[in-house]
LOBA-188136 format. One record per residue (C-alpha): x, y, z. Coordinates in nm, 3 decimals. Layout:
<site c1="X" c2="Y" c3="Z"/>
...
//
This chain:
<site c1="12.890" c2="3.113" c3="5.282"/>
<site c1="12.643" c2="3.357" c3="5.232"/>
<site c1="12.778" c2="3.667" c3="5.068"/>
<site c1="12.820" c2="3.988" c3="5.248"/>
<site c1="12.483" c2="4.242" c3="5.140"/>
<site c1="12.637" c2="4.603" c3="5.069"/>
<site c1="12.536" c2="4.804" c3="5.278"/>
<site c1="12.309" c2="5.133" c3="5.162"/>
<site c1="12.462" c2="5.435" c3="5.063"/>
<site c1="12.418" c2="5.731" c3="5.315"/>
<site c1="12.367" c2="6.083" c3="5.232"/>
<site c1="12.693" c2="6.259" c3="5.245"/>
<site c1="12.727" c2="6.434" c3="5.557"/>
<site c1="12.780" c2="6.876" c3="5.596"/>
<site c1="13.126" c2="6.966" c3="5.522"/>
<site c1="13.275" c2="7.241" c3="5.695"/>
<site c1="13.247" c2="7.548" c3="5.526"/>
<site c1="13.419" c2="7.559" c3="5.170"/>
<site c1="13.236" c2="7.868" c3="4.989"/>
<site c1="13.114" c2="7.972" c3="4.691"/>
<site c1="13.441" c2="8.153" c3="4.486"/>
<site c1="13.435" c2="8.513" c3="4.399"/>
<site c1="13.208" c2="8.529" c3="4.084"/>
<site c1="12.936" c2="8.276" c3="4.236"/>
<site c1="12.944" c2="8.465" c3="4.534"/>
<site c1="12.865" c2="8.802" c3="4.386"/>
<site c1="12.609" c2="8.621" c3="4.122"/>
<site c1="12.421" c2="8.461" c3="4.330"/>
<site c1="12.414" c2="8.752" c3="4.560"/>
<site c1="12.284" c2="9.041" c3="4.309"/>
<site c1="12.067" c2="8.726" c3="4.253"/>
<site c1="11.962" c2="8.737" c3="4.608"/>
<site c1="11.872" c2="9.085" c3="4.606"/>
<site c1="11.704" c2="9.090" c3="4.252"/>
<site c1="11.443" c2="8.839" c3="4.417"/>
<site c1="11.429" c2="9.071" c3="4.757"/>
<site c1="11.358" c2="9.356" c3="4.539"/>
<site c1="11.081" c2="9.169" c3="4.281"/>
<site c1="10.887" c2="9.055" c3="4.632"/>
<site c1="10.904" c2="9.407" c3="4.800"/>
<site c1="10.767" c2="9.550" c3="4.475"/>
<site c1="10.514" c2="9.294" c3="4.474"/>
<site c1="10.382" c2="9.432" c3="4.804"/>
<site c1="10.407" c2="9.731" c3="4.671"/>
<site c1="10.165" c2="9.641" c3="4.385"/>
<site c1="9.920" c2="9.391" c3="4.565"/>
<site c1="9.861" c2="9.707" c3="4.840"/>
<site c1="9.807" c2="9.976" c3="4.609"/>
<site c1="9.576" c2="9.720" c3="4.387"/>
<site c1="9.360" c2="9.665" c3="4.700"/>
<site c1="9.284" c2="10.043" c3="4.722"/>
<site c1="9.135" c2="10.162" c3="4.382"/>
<site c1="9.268" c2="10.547" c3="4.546"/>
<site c1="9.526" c2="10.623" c3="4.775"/>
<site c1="9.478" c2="10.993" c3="4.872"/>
<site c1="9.352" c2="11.081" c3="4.529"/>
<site c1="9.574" c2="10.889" c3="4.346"/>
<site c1="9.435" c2="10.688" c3="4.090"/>
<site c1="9.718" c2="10.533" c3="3.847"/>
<site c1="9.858" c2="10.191" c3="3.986"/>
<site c1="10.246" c2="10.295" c3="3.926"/>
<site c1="10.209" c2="10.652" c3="4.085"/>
<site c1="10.011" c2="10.473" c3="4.397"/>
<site c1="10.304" c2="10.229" c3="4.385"/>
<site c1="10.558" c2="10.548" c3="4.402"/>
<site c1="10.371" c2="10.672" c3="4.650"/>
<site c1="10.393" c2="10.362" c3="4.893"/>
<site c1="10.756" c2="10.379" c3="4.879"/>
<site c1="10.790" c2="10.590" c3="5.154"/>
<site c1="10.455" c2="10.464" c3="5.349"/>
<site c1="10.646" c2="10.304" c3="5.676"/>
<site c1="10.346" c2="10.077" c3="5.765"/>
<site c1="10.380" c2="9.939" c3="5.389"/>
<site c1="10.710" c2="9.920" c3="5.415"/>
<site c1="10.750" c2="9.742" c3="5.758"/>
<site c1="10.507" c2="9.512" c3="5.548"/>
<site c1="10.667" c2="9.430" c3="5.289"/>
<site c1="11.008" c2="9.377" c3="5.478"/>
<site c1="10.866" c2="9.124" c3="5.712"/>
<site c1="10.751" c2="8.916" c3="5.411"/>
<site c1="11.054" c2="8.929" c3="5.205"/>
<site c1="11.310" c2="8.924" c3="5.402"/>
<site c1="11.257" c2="8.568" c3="5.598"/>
<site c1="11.181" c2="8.454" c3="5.238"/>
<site c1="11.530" c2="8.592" c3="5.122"/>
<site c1="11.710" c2="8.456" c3="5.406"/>
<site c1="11.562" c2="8.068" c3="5.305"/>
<site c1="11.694" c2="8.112" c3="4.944"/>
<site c1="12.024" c2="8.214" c3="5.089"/>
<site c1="12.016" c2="7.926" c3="5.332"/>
<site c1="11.939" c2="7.708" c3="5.010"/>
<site c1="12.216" c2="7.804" c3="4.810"/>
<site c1="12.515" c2="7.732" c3="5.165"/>
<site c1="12.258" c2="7.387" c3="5.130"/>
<site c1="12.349" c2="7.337" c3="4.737"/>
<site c1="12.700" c2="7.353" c3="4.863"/>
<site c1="12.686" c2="7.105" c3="5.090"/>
<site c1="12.816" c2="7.341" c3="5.398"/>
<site c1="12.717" c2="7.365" c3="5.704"/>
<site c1="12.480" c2="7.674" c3="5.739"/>
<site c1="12.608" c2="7.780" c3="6.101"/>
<site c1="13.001" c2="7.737" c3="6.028"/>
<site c1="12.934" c2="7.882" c3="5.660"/>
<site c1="12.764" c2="8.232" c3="5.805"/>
<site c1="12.948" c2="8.275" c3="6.090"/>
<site c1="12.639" c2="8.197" c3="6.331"/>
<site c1="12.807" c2="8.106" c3="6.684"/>
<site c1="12.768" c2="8.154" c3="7.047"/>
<site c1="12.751" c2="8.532" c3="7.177"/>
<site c1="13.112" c2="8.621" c3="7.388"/>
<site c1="13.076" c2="8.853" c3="7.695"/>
<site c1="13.385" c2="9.010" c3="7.602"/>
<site c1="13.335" c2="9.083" c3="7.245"/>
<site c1="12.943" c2="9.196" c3="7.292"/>
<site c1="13.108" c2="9.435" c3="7.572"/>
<site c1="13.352" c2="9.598" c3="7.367"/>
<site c1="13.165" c2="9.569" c3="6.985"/>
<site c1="12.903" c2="9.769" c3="7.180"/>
<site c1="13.102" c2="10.024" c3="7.354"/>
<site c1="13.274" c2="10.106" c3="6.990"/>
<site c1="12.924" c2="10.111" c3="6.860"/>
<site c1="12.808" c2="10.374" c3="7.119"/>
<site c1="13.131" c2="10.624" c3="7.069"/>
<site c1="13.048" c2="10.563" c3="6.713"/>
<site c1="12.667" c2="10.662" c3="6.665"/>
<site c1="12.735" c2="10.966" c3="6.936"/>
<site c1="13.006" c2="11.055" c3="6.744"/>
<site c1="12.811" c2="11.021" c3="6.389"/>
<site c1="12.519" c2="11.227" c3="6.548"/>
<site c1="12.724" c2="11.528" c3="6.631"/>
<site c1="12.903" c2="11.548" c3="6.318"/>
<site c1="12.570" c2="11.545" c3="6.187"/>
<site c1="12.438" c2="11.813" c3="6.428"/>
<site c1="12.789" c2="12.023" c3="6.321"/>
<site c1="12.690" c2="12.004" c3="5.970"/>
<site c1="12.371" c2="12.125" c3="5.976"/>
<site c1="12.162" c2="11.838" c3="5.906"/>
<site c1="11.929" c2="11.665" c3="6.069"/>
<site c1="12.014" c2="11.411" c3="6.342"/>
<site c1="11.721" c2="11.170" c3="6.205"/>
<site c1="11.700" c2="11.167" c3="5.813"/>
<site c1="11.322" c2="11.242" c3="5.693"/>
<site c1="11.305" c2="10.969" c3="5.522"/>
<site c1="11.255" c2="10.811" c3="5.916"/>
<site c1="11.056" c2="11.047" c3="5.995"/>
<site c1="10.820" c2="11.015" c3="5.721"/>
<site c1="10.786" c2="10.620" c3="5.758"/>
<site c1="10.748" c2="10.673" c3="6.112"/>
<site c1="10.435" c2="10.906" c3="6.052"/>
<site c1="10.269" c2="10.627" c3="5.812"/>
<site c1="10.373" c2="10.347" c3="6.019"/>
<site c1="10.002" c2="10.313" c3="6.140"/>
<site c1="10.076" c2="9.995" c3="6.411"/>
<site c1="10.406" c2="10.121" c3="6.502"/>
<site c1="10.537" c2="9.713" c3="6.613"/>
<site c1="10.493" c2="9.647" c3="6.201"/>
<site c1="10.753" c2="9.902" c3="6.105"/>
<site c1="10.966" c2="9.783" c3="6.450"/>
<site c1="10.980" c2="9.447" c3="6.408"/>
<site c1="11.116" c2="9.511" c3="6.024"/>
<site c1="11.382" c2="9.752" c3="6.110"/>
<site c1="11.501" c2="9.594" c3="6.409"/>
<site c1="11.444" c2="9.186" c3="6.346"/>
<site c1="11.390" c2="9.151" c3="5.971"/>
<site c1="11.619" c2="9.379" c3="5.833"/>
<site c1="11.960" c2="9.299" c3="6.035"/>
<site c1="11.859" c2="8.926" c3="5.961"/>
<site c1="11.841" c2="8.930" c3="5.621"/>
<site c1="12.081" c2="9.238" c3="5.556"/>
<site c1="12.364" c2="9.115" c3="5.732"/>
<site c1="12.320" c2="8.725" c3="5.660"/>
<site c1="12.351" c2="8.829" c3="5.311"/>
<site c1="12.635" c2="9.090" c3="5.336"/>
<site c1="12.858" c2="8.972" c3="5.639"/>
<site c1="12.752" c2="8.594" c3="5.589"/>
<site c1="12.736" c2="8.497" c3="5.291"/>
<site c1="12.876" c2="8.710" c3="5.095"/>
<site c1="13.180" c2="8.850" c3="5.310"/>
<site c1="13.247" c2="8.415" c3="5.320"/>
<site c1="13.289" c2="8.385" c3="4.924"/>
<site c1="13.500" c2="8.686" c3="4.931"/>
<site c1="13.706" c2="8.692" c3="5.241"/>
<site c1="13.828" c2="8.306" c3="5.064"/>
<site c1="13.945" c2="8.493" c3="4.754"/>
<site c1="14.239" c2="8.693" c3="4.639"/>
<site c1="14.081" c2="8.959" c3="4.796"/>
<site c1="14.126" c2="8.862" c3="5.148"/>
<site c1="13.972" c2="8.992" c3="5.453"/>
<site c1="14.028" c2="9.369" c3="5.399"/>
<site c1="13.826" c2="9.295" c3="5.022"/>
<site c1="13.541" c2="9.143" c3="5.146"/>
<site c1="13.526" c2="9.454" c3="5.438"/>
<site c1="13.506" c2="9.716" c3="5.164"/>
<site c1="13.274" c2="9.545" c3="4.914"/>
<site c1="13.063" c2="9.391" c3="5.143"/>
<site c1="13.004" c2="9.788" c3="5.328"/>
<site c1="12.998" c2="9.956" c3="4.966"/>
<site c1="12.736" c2="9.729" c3="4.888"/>
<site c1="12.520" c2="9.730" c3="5.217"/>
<site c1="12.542" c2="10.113" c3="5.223"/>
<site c1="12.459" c2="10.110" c3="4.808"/>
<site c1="12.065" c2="9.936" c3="4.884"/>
<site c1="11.993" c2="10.216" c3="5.119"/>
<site c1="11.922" c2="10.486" c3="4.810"/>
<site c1="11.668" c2="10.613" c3="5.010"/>
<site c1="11.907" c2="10.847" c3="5.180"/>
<site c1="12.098" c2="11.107" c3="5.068"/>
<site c1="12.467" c2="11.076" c3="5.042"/>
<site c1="12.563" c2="11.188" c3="5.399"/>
<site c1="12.347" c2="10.928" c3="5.482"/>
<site c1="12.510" c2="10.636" c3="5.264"/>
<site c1="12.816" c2="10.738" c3="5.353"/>
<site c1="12.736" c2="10.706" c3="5.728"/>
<site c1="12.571" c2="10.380" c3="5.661"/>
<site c1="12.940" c2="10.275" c3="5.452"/>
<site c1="13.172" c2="10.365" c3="5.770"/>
<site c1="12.908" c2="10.129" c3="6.003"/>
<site c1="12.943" c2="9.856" c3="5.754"/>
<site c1="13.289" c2="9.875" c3="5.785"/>
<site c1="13.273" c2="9.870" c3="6.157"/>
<site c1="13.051" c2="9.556" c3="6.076"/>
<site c1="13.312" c2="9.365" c3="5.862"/>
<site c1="13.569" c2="9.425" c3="6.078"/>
<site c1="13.329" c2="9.289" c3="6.384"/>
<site c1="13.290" c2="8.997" c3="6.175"/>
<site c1="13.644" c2="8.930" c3="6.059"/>
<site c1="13.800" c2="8.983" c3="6.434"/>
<site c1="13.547" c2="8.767" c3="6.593"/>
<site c1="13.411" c2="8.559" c3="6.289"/>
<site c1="13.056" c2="8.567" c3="6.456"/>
<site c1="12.749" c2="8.697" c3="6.261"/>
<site c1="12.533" c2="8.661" c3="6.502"/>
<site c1="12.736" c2="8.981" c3="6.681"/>
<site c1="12.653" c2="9.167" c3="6.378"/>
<site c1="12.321" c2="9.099" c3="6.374"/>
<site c1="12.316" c2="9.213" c3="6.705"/>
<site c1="12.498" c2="9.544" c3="6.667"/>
<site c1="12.316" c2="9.615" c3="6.331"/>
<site c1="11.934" c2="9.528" c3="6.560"/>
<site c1="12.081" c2="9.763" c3="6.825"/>
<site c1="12.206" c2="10.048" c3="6.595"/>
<site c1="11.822" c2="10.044" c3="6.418"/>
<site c1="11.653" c2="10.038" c3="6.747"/>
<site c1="11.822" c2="10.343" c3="6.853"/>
<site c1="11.777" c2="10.526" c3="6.483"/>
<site c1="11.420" c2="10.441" c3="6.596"/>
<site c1="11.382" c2="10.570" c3="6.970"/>
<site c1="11.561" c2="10.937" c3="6.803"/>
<site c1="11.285" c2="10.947" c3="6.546"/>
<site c1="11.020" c2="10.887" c3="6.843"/>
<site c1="11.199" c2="11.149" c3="7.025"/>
<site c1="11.186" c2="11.425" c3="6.703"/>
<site c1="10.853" c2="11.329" c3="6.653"/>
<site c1="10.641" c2="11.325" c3="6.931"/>
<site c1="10.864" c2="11.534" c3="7.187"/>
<site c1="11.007" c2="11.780" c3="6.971"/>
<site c1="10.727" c2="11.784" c3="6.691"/>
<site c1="10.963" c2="11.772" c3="6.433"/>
//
């Protein structure tokens, strides 16, 4: 009797989502963003090499400083890093043999939680803006309105803040990394507050009104995320909150010539 042949050893299939622990999760993430910020920066630096003077400015690192608030660079430099940041993140849920989609949190869109996550979202930007109006300051930050004057083609600068930037932003903060945390000691309510502190801490170009706004949305965010454990909501709400950050600086620019 002929004996039996083994037979050949399959890969091991996807496992549901077991994440990274606390300390792997925040390493690899400030990983995550070192890279994001070395391939920005390298924009930066190839653009302002291509021009040997930018509006009189001749030395590399003071054209580079200059660029920094340049929306069309910008917008640029977003759409290239960001898909490119989103793959390594991908790669690491792949290292751990999870399943991307149950690992970030990317599921089906519900009627019911869209409806609602969006109404809280409205009565939360109307109510930001007229705290902002009460205080004196200005409803759109100039940071916005500078990039938007620069933009040059304005879809460059639109497709980053409304596609690239929820994508990568929140598949890094309320995927990946509110998974490794939210699976820790710290619970839930941890990876909320770290996850916002930390979103609202990469947005240095605004003032601290302005990261503090940007804190209280990420912890509308996390607690989008925990309640319905769907990413793909936040992404929405985060696309939806930039597109209408961008329709006021329209408005301010070009109808009240602000």
């Amino acid at each position: 009797m002929q004996a039996p042949t083994a037979l050949p050893l399959l890969p091991p299939e996807p496992r549901p989502a077991w994440p990274y622990g606390f300390w792997a999760t925040l390493g690899l993430g400030v990983a995550c963003l070192l890279f994001w910020i070395a391939i920005t920066t390298d924009v930066l630096v190839i653009y302002a090499s291509a021009d040997p003077q930018i509006h009189g400015i001749a030395g590399l690192s003071e054209k580079v400083e200059h660029l920094g608030a340049n929306g069309f660079v910008l917008g640029l430099a977003t759409i290239i890093a960001n898909p490119i940041c989103i793959a390594l993140v991908v790669l690491f849920i792949w290292l751990r043999r999870c399943r991307v989609a149950d690992y970030l949190g990317l599921k089906r869109l519900r009627a019911k939680e869209v409806l609602v996550s969006l109404a809280v979202l409205l009565l939360y930007l109307m109510a930001q803006d007229l705290t902002t109006h009460l205080l004196g300051k200005p409803i759109v930050p100039p940071f916005m309105t500078d990039a938007y004057r620069t933009a040059g083609w304005l879809p460059v600068l639109v497709a980053a803040l409304v596609v690239a930037a929820p994508a990568f932003e929140e598949t890094l903060f309320r995927g990946f990394a509110f998974q490794g945390i939210a699976q820790s000691r710290l619970g839930p309510a941890g990876a909320i507050l770290i996850t916002a502190a930390a979103w609202a801490g990469i947005h240095m170009q605004y003032d601290l009104y302005g990261v503090s706004a940007i804190f209280v949305m990420g912890l509308f965010l996390g607690i989008v995320r925990h309640k319905t454990g769907s990413l793909s909501l936040t992404i929405l709400l985060h696309a939806l909150s930039n597109l209408g950050a961008t329709v006021e600086t329209v408005i301010v620019v070009d109808y009240l010539g602000k």
